[in-house]
C-alpha positions as CSV (number, residue, x, y, z in Angstrom):
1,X,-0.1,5.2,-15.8
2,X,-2.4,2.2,-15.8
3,X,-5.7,1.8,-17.0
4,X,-8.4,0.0,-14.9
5,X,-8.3,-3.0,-17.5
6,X,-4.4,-3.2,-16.9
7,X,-4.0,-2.4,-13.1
8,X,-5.9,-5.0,-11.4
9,X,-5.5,-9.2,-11.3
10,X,-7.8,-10.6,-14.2
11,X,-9.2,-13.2,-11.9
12,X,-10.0,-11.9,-8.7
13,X,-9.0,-7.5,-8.9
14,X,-6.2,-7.3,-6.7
15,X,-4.0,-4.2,-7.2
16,X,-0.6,-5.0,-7.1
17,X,1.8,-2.7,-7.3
18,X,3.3,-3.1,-10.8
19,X,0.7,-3.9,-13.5
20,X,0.2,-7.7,-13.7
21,X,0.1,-6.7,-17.6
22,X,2.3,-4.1,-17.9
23,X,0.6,-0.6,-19.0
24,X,-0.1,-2.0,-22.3
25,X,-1.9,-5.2,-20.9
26,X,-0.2,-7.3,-23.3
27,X,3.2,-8.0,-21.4
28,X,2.6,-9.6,-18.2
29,X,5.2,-9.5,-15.2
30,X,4.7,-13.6,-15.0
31,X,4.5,-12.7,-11.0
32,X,2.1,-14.4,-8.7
33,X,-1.1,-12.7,-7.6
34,X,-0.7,-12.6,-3.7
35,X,-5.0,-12.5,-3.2
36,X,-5.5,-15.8,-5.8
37,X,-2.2,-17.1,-6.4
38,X,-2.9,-16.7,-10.1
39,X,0.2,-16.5,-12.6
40,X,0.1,-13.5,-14.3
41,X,0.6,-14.4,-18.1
42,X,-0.1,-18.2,-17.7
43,X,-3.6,-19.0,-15.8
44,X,-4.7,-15.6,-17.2
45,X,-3.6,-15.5,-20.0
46,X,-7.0,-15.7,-21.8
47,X,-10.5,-14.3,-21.0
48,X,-11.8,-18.3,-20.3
49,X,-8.4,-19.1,-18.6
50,X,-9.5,-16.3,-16.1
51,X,-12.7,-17.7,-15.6
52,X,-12.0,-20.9,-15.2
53,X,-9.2,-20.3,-12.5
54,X,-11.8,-17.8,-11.0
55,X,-14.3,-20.6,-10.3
56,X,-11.6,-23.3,-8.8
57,X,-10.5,-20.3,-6.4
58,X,-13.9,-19.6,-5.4
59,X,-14.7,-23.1,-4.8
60,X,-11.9,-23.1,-2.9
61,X,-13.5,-20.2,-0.2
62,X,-11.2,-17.3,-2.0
63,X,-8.4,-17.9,0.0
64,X,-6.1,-15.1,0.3
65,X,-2.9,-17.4,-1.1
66,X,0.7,-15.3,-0.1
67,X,0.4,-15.6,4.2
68,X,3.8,-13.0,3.5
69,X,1.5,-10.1,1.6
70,X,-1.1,-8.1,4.0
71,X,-4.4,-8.6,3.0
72,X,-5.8,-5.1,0.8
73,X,-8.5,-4.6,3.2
74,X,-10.8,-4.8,0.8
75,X,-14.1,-7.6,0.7
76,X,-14.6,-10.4,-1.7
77,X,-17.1,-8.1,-3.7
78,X,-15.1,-4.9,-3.8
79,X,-12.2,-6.5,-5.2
80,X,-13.7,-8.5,-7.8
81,X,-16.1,-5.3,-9.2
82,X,-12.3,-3.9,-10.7
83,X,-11.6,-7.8,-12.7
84,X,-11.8,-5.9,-16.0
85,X,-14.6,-6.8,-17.9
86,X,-13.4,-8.7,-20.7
87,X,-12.0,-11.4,-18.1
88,X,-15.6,-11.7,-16.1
């Protein structure tokens, strides 16, 4: 099972149904975060790489990026208290 530093999207804390990092949290599924639109394993792929794409994405408004994926329900704040903290 999943850790909370391996279950949630590095940028922005979405939960996606696979881990975006695998259970280790070293092999990511290279799939596309529907909340940021972050590539897991590319944008993310360091702690400053996070970050960075964090602020453009947040400049942006935080737009929820996949129109096809329901929104989680949950607020801006909610979902980015689970980015695990090494990628803050």
């Amino acid at each position: 099972m999943p850790n909370n530093e391996t279950a949630f999207c590095r940028v922005c804390g979405f939960e996606p149904s696979v881990p975006p990092w695998g259970m280790t949290g070293s092999d990511p599924s290279w799939e596309i975060c529907p909340c940021c639109g972050v590539e897991y394993g590319y944008e993310d792929a360091s702690a400053e790489g996070a970050r960075r794409y964090r602020r453009r994405w947040l400049e942006l408004g935080a737009p929820w990026s996949d129109s096809t994926v329901p929104d989680d329900g949950l607020t801006l704040d909610e979902r980015s208290a689970r980015v695990p903290d090494a990628f803050r």
